[in-house]
C-alpha positions in Angstrom: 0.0 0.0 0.0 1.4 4.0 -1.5 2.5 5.9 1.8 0.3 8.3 2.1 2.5 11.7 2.8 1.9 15.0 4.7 4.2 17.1 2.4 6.6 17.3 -0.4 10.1 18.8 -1.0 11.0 19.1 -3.9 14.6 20.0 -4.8 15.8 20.8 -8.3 19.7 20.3 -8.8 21.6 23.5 -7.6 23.2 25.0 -11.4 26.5 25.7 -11.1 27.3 29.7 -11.3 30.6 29.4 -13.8 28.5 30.4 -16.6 24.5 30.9 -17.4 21.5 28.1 -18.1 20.8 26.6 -21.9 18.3 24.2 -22.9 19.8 21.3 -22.0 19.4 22.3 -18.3 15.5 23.2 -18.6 15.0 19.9 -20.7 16.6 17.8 -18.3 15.2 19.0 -14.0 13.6 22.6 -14.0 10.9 21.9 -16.5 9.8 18.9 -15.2 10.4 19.8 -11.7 8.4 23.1 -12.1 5.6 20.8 -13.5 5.1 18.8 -10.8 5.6 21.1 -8.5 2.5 23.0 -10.1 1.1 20.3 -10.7 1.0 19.6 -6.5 -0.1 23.0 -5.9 -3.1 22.8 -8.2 -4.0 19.8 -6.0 -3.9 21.9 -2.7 -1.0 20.1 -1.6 1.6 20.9 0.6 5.1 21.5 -1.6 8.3 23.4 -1.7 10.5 24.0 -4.2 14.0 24.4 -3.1 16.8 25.4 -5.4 19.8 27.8 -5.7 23.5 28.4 -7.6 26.1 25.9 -6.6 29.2 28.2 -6.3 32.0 26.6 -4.9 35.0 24.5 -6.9 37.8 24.8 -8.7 36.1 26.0 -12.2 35.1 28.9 -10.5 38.7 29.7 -9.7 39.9 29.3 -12.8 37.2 31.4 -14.3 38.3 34.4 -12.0 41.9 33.4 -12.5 41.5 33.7 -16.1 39.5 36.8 -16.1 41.4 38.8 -13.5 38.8 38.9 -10.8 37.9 37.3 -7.6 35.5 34.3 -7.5 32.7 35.9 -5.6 32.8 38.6 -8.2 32.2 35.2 -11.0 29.3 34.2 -8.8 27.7 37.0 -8.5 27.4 37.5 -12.0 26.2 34.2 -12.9 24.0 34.1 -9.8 21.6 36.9 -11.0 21.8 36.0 -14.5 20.8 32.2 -13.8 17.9 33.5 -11.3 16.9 36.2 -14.2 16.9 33.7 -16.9 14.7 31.1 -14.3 12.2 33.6 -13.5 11.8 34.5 -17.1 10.5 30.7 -17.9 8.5 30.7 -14.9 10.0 28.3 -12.6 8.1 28.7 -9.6 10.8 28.1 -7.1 9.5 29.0 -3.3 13.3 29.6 -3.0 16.5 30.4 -5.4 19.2 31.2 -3.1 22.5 30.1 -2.9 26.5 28.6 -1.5 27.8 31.4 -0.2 25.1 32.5 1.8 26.1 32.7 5.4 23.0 30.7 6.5 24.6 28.2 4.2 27.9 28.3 5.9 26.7 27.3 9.2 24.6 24.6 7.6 27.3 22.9 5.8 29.9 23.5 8.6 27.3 22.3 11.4 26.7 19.0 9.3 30.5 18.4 8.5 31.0 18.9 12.4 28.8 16.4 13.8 29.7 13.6 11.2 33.7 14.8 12.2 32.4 14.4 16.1 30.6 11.5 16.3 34.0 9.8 14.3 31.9 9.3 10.8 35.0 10.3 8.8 37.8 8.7 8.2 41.4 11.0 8.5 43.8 9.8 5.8 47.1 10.7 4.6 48.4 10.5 1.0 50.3 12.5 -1.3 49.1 15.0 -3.9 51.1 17.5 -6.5 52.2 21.1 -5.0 53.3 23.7 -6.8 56.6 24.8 -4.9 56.1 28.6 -6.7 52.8 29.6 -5.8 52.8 27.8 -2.5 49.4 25.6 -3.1 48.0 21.7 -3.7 46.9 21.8 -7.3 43.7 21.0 -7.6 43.4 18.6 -11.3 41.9 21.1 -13.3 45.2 23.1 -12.2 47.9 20.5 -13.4 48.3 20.1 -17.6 50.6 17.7 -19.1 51.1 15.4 -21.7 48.2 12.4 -22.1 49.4 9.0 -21.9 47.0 7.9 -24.5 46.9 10.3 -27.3 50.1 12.2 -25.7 48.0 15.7 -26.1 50.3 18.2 -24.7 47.5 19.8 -23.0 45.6 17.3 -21.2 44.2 18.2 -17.8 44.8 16.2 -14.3 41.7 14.9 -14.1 40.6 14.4 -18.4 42.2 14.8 -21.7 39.6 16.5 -23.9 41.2 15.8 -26.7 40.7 12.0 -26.6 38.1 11.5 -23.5 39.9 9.3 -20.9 40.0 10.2 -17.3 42.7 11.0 -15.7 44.4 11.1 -12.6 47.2 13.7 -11.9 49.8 11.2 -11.6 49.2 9.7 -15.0 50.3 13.0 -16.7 53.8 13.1 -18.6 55.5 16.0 -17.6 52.6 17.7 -15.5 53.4 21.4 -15.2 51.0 23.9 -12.6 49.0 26.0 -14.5 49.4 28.7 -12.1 53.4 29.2 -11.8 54.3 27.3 -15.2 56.9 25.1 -12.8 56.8 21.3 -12.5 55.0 20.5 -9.3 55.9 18.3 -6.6 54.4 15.4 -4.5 53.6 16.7 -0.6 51.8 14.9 1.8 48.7 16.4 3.3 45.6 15.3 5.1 41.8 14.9 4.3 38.9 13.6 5.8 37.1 10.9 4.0 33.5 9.8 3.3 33.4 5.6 4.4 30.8 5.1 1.3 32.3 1.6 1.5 30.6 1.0 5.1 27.0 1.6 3.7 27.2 -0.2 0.9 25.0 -2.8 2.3 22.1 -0.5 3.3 22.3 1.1 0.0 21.8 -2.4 -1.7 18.7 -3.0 0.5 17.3 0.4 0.1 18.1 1.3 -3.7 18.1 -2.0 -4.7 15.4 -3.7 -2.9 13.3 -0.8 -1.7 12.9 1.5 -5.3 12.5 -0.9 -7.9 10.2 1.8 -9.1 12.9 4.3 -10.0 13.2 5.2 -13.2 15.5 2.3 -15.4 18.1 4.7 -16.2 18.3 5.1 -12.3 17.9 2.2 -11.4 20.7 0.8 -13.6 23.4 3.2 -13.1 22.8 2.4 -8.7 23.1 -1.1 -9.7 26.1 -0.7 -11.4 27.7 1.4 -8.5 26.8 -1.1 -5.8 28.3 -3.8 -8.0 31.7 -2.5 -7.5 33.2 -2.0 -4.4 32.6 1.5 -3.3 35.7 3.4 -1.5 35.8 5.7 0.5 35.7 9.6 -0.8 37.3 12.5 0.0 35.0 15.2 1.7 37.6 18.2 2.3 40.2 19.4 -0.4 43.5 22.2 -0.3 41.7 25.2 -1.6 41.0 28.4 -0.7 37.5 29.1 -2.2 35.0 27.4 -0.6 33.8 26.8 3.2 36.7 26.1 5.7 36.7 22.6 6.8 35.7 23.8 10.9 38.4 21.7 12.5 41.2 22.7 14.4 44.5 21.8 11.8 42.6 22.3 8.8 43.8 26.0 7.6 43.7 25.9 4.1 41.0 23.1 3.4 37.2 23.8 2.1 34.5 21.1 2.1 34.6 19.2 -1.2 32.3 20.8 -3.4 30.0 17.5 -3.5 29.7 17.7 0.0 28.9 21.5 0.3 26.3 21.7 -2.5 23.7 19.4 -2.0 23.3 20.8 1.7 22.4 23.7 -0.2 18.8 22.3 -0.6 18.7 21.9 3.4 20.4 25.5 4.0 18.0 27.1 1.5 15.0 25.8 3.4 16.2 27.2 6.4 16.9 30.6 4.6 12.9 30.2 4.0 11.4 29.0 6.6 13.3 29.5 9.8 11.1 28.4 12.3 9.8 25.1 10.5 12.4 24.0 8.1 13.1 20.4 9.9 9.9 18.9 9.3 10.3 19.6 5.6 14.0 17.7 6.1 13.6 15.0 9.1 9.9 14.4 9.5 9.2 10.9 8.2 5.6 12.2 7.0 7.5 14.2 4.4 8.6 13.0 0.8 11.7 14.1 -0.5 12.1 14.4 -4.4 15.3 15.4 -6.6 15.5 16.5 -9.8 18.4 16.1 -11.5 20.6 15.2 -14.8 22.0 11.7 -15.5 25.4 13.3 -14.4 24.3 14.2 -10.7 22.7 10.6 -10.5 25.7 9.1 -8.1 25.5 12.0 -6.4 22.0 12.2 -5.2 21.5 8.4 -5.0 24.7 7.8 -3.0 26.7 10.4 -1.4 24.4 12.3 -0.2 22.3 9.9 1.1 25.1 8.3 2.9 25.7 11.7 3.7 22.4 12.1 5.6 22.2 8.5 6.8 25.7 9.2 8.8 24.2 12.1 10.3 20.8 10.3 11.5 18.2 13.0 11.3 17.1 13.0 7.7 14.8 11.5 5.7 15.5 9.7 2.4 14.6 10.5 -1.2 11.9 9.1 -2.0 12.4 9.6 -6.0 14.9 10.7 -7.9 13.3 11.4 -11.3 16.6 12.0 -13.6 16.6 13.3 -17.5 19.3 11.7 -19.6 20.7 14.3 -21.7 19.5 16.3 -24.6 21.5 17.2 -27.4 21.3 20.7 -30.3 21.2 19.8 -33.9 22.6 16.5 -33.5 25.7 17.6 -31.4 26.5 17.0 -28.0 25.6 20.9 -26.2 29.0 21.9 -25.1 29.2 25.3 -22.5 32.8 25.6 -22.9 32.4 25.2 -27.1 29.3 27.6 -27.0 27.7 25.0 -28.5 24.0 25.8 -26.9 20.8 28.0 -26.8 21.2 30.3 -23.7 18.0 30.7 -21.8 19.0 34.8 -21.4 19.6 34.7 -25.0 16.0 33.3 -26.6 14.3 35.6 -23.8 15.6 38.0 -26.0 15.3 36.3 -29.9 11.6 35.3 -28.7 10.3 37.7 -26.4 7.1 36.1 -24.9 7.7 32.8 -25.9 8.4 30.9 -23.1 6.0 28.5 -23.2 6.7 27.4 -26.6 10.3 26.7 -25.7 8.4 24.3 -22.4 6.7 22.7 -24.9 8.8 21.4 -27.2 11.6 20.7 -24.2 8.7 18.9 -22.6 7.4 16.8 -26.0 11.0 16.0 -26.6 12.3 15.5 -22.5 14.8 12.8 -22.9 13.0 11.0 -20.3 14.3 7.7 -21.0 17.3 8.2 -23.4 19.1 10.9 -24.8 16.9 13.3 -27.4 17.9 16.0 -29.8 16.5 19.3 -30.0 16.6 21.3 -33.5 15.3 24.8 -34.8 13.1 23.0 -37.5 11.4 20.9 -35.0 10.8 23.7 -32.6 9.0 25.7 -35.5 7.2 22.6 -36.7 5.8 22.1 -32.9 4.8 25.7 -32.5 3.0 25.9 -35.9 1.5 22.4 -36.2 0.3 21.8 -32.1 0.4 24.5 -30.3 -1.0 27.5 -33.2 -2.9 24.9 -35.6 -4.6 22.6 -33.0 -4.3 24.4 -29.3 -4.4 27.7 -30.3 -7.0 27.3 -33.5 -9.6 25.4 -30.9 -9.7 28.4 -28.4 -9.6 30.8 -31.2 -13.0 29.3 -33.0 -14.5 29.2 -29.3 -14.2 32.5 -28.3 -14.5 34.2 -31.6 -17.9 32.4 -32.2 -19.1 33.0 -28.8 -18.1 36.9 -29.8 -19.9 36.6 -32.9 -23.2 35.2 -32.3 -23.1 35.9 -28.1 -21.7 38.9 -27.4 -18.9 37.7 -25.7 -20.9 35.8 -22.9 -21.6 32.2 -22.1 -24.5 30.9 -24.0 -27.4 28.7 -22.4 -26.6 24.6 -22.9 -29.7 23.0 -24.2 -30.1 19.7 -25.0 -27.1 17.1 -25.5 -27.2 14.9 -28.2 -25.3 12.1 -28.8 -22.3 14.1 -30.5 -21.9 16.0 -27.6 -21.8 13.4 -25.1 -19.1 11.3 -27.0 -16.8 14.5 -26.9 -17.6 15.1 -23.5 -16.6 11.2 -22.5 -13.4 11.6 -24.5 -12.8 14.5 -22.4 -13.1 12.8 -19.3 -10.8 9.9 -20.1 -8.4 12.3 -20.9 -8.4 14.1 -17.3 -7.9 10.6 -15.5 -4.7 10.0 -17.7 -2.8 13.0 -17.2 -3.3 12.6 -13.6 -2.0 9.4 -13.8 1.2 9.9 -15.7 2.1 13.5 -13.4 1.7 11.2 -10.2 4.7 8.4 -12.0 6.8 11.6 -13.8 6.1 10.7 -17.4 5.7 14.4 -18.0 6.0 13.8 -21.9 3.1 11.4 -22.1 1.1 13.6 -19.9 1.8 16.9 -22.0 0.7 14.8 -24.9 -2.6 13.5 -23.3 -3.6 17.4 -22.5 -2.8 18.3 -26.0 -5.5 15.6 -27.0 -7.6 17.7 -25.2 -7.4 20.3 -27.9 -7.6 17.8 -30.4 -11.1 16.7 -28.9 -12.1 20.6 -28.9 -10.9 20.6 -32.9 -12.6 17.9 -33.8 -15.9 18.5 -32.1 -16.1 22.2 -33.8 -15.1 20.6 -37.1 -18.1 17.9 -37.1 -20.4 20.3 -35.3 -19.7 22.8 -37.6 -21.8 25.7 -35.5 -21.1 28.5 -37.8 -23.5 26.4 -40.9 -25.7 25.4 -38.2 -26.2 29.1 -37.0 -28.6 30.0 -40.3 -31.6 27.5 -38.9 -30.9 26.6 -35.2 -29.3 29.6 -32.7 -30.4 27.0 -29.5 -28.3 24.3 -30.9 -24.8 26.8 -31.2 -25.8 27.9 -28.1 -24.9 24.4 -26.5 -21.9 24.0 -28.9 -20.2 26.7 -27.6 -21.0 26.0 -24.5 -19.6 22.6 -24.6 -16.6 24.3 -26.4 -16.0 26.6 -23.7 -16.2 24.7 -21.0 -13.5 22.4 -23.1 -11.5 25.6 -22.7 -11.6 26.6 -19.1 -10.7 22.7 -18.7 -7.4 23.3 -20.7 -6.6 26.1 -19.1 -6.6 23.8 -15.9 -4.8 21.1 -17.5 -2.2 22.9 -19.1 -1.3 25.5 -16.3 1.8 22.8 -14.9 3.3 22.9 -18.6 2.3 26.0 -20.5 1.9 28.5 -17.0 2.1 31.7 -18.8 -0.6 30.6 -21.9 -2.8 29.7 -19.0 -3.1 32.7 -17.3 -3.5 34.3 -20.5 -6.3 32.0 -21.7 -7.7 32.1 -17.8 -7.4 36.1 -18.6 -9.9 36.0 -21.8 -12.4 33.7 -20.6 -12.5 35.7 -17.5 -11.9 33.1 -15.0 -10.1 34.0 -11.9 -10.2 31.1 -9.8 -8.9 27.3 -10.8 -8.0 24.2 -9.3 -7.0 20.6 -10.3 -10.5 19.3 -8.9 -12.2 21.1 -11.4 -10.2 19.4 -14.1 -13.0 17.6 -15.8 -16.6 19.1 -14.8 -18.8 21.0 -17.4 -20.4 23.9 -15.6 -16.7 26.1 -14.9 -18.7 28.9 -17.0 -22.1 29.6 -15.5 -24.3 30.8 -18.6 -24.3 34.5 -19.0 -20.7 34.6 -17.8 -18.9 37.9 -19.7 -15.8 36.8 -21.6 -13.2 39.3 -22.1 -11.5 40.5 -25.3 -10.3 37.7 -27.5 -6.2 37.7 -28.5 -4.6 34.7 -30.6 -3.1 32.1 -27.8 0.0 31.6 -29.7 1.5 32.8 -32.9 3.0 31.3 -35.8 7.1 31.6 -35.9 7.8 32.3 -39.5 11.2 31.0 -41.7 13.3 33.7 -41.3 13.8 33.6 -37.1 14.4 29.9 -37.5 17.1 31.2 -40.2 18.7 33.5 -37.7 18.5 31.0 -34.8 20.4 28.6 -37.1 22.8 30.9 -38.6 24.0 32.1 -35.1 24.8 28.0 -34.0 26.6 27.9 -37.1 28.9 31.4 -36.3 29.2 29.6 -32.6 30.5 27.0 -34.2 32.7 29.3 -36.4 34.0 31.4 -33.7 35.3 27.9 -31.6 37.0 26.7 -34.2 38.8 29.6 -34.8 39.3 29.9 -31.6 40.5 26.4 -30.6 42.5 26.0 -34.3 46.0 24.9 -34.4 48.5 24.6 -36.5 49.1 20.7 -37.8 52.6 19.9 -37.2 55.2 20.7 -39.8 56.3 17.8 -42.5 59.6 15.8 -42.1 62.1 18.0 -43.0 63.4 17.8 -46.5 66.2 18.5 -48.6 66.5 22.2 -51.1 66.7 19.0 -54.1 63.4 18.1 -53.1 61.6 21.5 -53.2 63.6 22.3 -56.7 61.8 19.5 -58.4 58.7 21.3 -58.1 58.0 24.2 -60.6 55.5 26.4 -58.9 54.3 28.8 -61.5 51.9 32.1 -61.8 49.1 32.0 -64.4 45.8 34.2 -64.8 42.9 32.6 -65.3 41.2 32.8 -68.8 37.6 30.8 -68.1 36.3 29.1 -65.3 33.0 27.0 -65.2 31.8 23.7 -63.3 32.4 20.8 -64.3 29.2 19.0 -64.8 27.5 16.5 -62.6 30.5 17.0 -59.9 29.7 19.5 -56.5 33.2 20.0 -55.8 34.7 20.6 -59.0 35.6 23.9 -61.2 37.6 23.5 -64.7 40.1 26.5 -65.1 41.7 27.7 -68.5 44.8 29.0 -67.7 47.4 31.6 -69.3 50.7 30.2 -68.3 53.3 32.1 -70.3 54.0 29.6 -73.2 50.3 27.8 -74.1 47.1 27.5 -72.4 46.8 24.7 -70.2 43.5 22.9 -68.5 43.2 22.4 -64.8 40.8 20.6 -62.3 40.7 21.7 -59.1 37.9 20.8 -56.3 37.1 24.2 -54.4 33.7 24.5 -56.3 32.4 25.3 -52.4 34.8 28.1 -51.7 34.2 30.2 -55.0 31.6 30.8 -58.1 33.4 30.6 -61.2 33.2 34.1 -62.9 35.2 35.4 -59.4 37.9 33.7 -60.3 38.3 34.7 -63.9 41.1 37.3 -64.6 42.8 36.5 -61.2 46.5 35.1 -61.1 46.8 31.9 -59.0 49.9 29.8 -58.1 49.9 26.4 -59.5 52.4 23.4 -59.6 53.2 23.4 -63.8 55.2 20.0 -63.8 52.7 17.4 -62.0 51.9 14.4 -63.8 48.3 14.7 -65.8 45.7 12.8 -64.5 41.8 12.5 -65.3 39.2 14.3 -63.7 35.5 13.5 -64.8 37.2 12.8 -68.1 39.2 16.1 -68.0 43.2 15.8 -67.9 44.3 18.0 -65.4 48.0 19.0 -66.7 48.3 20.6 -62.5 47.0 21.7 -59.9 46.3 24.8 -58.2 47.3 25.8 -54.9 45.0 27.1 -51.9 45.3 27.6 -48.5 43.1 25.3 -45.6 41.7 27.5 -43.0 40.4 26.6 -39.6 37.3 25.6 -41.0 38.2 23.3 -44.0 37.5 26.3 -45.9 39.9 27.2 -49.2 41.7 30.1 -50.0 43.3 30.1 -53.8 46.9 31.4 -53.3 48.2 34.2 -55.4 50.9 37.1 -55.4 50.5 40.6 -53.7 51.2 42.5 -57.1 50.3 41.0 -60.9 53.1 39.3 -62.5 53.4 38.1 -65.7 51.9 34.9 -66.7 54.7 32.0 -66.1 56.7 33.6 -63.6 58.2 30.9 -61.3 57.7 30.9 -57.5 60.9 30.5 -55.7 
C-alpha cells in the first residue's frame, strides 16, 4: 500500500554559477520539476520547491583566475543571471538562493562537524602534487601535461579532452601547474574521508530492494555502483574558495564541493522558513524528491544519502526522477564550445515565448534516453500543435461566442449524442494526465492534455456551429457552450506545462479562480458569464527567425573553431633538391566554369606564359566561377596529368586550408606576368 504523505520537498539540482542556463538544463530538471511542482499546488498540496547556484570549486577559480577577478565577483554575476533567466521561464521556485550564503555556511559547517564528532569520517594521509612557486595543492583542473594515450600536450589532471579518458594527476607526462608554469611536486597532506564503503550494504537493501520503481536509467546506473566496491571519498580538499573545513589543523582546506552543495537544498530551506524547516527535512511524514541530470545521478543516489544517513536526522529520497541528456542539432551541447541556446539569449530572440520553448523541451524530454532538440522541429511544434490545433480550438470558441453571443456564455440546451461522446473523450483524458504526473512521465502527460485540444478541434469541425447558425441559434448555443467549457478545462490542465498561456487564456475567458479538482466538470462557465476581449493564444514563428537561430549555432560553431584552431605539425624536413623538383608557377585565369554533374569541381583555362593549359581543381564550395576569372593563381606546372570526370588535369592549383576546412586560392601581392616561377 502507497504511503500516504503529509508534504513534499522538492529539490531541483543546484546550477553551477561558472556560466548561465541553456536548454539542455531546462529539458533535463527545471521543466519537469516546475511541473510537478505545479502540478501539486493545483492539488492543494503541501510543496516546496528548493533550489539555488552551486558556487563553490575549482572552475570557478579558474574562471576568476582567467579573467582577472575574484570568484565571488564570477558568482555573482552568474547568480543573477541564472535567477533572471529562471524567472523569465516561470519556474516557480518557493526559494532560489544560494552557496555562499552565510546561512549556508553554518549549515554545511554544522553537518560536517557532527559527522567529524561522532567519528563518521575517516582521516587519511596521501600524497598529492604542489606547486613549490605559488605555494598551493593543485587541484586537477590546475595540473596540464602530456596524455598517456593520445600524448595531447595539453591534457588536464583529471581528463584529456582531446581523446576522453580520465585522468588522474599522476598519470600526466610532464605535468606542469598551471598557475606558476613550474613542475610540481608530490607533498603529503591530510583529508577527511566519506566511508561510502561502510554503507554499501544499506544502499543495496534500500536502492536496490526498496525503489525498484525508480526510473530504469536510475535504477541501472545504482546497480552498477553497488556492484563494484565503493571506496571511500574524500569530503575536504586544499583550496582556498570554498567553506573552511571547521576543525582545528585544517587552515587551508574547504568542504569538497559535493559535500557542500547538495546541503544547499537543506540551507536554503532554512533561509525560507526559519522556524519550521526540519519537518520539511527530518519528518518521516515528508517525501523528498530530486531532480536532476544523469550526471548528478551518483550523487543524489549515493553520497548524499550516505551523507544524511551518517548524520541520523534526515529523511531519504523518495524519488529521484533523472533526464538523460539532450542534445542541439545533433551535437553534444557543449558550454565551454558555445555549443547551446542560452536561456538569457531566446528571452531576448523570442520575447514572450516561453511557453513554446516548455513545450517542445517537454514533448522531446529525454525521459528515458538521450533526445535531440533542433530549430526546425521547434518551428514545426509551435505551428503544427500549439498554433494549428491548441491555439485554432480556443480561437474558433471565443470568436464564435463573440460573434453570435456577445462575448458571454451561451445557455446549454439539449445534449445529443455528438456532444456526449466529446464530452466522455474529455473525461478519459483528465484521468490519464493525472495518472502519468503522479509516475513523472511528464512527456506522455503533455501529450494527453494536448489531446484535449484535439477533442475541442474535432468536435467544432463535425459540429460545424457557424453552418448550423442560419436554422438553429439554440443548438450553437450548446456547442459553444460545450466548447467553452473544453477551454476553461485546458486552461486547468495545461497550467503545470504551459503557466504563462494559461493565465493568458484564464485572462480571456475571465476566470479567476482554478483548481486541479475542477479538471474535468462541465459547468466552470455559469451561462451569462462575460468573456473578455479575444487575442490569438499563440502565434505562428515564420522561416526567417528559425534562419537567424540557425545561422547564429553555425557562427558559434565558427568562432570555436577559430578559436580552438592549431597549426598541424610541420612535415619531415626535406632536402632544397626536393623542393627544386617542383615548378611552382603564376598564371591568370582565362575561363572558369563547373564541371558538370561533380559539387566540388571547377575547370580552369589558364594563361601560363607559353600555351594555355586545362586544370581541375575541387574548391567548387569556396568560389563561383566568374570570381575567379582574370585572377593570377599559383599552380604546380610539372605534376603528372591525370583525369578528372574525363578532364586531364596537366596541375594543380594551390589554396590555402583554414580553420574551418574552408579554401583560400593562393596568389601574389602584385600582378606578375603569366609563367613567372615561385621560388
Amino acid at each position: 500500500m502507497e504511503k500516504k504523505y503529509k508534504r513534499t520537498t522538492v529539490t531541483a539540482a543546484l546550477p553551477y554559477a561558472n556560466g548561465g542556463v541553456h536548454i539542455g538544463h531546462l529539458a533535463g530538471v527545471y521543466v519537469p520539476a516546475d511541473i510537478y511542482v505545479r502540478y501539486l499546488r493545483l492539488k492543494k498540496q503541501d510543496v516546496k520547491f528548493i533550489c539555488g547556484s552551486d558556487e563553490h570549486g575549482v572552475p570557478i577559480t579558474i574562471r576568476a583566475r582567467k579573467e582577472g577577478i575574484t570568484p565571488q565577483a564570477v558568482v555573482d554575476r552568474y547568480h543573477k543571471l541564472i535567477k533572471d533567466s529562471f524567472e523569465g521561464f516561470g519556474i516557480s521556485f518557493d526559494i532560489y538562493s544560494r552557496t555562499t550564503s552565510k546561512i549556508h555556511e553554518e549549515v554545511a559547517s554544522d553537518f560536517f562537524k557532527k559527522l567529524y564528532d561522532e567519528g563518521k569520517l575517516v582521516e587519511k594521509e596521501n600524497e598529492q602534487l604542489y606547486d613549490e612557486e605559488a605555494h598551493q595543492f593543485l587541484a586537477d583542473r590546475y595540473i596540464i601535461g602530456e596524455c598517456p594515450y593520445c600524448h595531447n600536450l595539453n591534457a588536464y589532471g583529471d581528463q584529456c579532452e582531446k581523446c576522453g579518458h580520465d585522468l588522474s594527476p599522476t598519470e600526466l607526462i610532464n605535468p606542469k601547474s598551471t598557475i606558476s608554469g613550474s613542475v610540481p611536486v608530490m607533498k603529503k597532506t591530510t583529508n577527511w574521508y566519506l566511508p561510502l564503503n561502510e554503507y554499501q550494504d544499506w544502499l543495496k537493501q534500500w536502492i536496490l530492494e526498496g525503489h525498484t520503481e525508480w526510473r530504469p536509467n536510475v535504477y541501472g546506473q545504482c546497480k552498477s555502483w553497488l556492484s563494484m566496491d565503493l571506496q571511500p571519498r574524500a569530503m575536504t580538499r586544499d583550496l582556498d574558495w570554498g567553506i573552511p573545513v571547521p576543525v582545528e589543523g585544517a587552515e587551508g582546506k574547504v568542504l569538497y564541493v559535493w559535500f557542500d552543495a547538495p546541503i544547499g537544498y537543506i540551507s536554503n530551506t532554512k533561509e525560507l522558513l526559519p522556524d519550521s524547516w526540519e519537518k520539511w527535512w527530518k519528518d518521516p511524514e515528508t517525501r523528498l524528491i530530486h531532480f536532476i541530470g544523469k550526471d548528478n545521478i551518483v550523487f543524489h543516489c549515493i553520497i548524499f544519502p550516505v551523507m544524511m544517513k551518517a548524520h541520523g536526522e534526515y529523511i531519504m529520497p523518495e524519488n529521484v526522477p533523472a533526464n538523460e541528456f539532450l542534445n542541439l542539432e545533433g551535437d553534444k551541447i557543449s558550454t565551454s564550445k558555445n555549443w547551446a541556446v542560452w536561456l538569457d539569449e531566446y528571452l531576448v530572440d523570442f520575447p514572450g515565448k516561453q511557453d513554446v520553448l516548455r513545450y517542445v523541451l517537454t514533448a522531446n524530454a529525454p525521459e528515458t534516453k538521450d533526445n535531440d532538440f533542433t530549430w526546425s522541429d521547434f518551428q514545426a511544434r509551435n505551428n503544427n500543435e500549439l498554433v494549428a490545433i491548441y491555439g485554432n480550438f480556443v480561437n474558433r470558441a471565443l470568436v464564435l461566442t463573440q460573434k453570435y453571443f456577445g462575448g458571454k456564455v451561451p445557455e446549454c440546451g439539449e445534449l445529443q449524442e455528438i456532444d456526449q461522446v466529446a464530452l466522455k473523450e474529455f473525461s478519459d483524458v483528465k484521468a490519464e494526465v493525472e495518472k502519468l504526473l503522479d509516475v513523472f512521465k511528464f512527456r506522455d502527460a503533455q501529450k494527453e492534455a494536448m489531446n484535449l485540444a484535439r477533442i475541442g478541434n474535432k468536435y467544432l469541425a463535425d459540429t460545424e456551429p457557424w453552418k448550423v447558425a442560419k436554422t438553429d441559434m439554440a443548438r450553437v448555443a450548446t456547442i459553444l457552450n460545450i466548447s467553452l467549457q473544453l477551454a476553461a478545462n485546458l486552461a486547468i490542465a495545461f497550467e503545470p506545462f504551459l503557466p504563462f498561456s494559461s493565465q493568458k487564456l484564464r485572462n480571456m475567458l475571465n476566470m479567476s479562480e482554478f483548481d486541479w479538482e475542477q479538471l474535468g466538470r462541465t459547468d466552470l462557465l455559469e451561462a451569462g458569464h462575460q468573456l473578455n476581449k479575444v487575442e490569438l493564444l499563440f502565434e505562428k514563428i515564420e522561416d526567417a527567425a528559425i534562419e537567424a537561430q540557425v545561422q547564429k549555432l553555425e557562427d558559434k560553431k565558427k568562432a570555436n573553431a577559430a578559436a580552438n584552431y592549431k597549426a598541424k605539425p610541420i612535415r619531415q624536413t626535406i632536402n632544397y633538391e626536393d623542393f627544386e623538383k617542383l615548378d611552382i608557377r603564376v598564371g591568370t585565369v582565362l575561363d572558369c566554369k563547373k564541371v558538370p554533374k561533380a559539387d566540388k569541381l571547377l575547370q580552369f583555362t589558364i594563361a601560363d606564359g607559353l600555351e594555355n593549359r586545362t586544370i581541375v581543381s575541387g574548391i567548387a564550395k569556396y568560389y563561383q566561377p566568374e570570381e575567379l576569372i582574370d585572377k593570377q593563381v599559383c599552380f604546380i606546372a610539372n605534376l603528372a596529368p591525370r583525369k578528372l570526370r574525363g578532364i586531364e588535369s596537366q596541375g594543380m592549383i594551390l589554396s590555402a586550408e583554414n580553420f574551418d576546412g574552408g579554401l583560400s586560392v593562393v596568389t601574389t601581392l602584385s600582378e606578375v606576368k603569366p609563367g613567372s616561377e615561385v621560388k
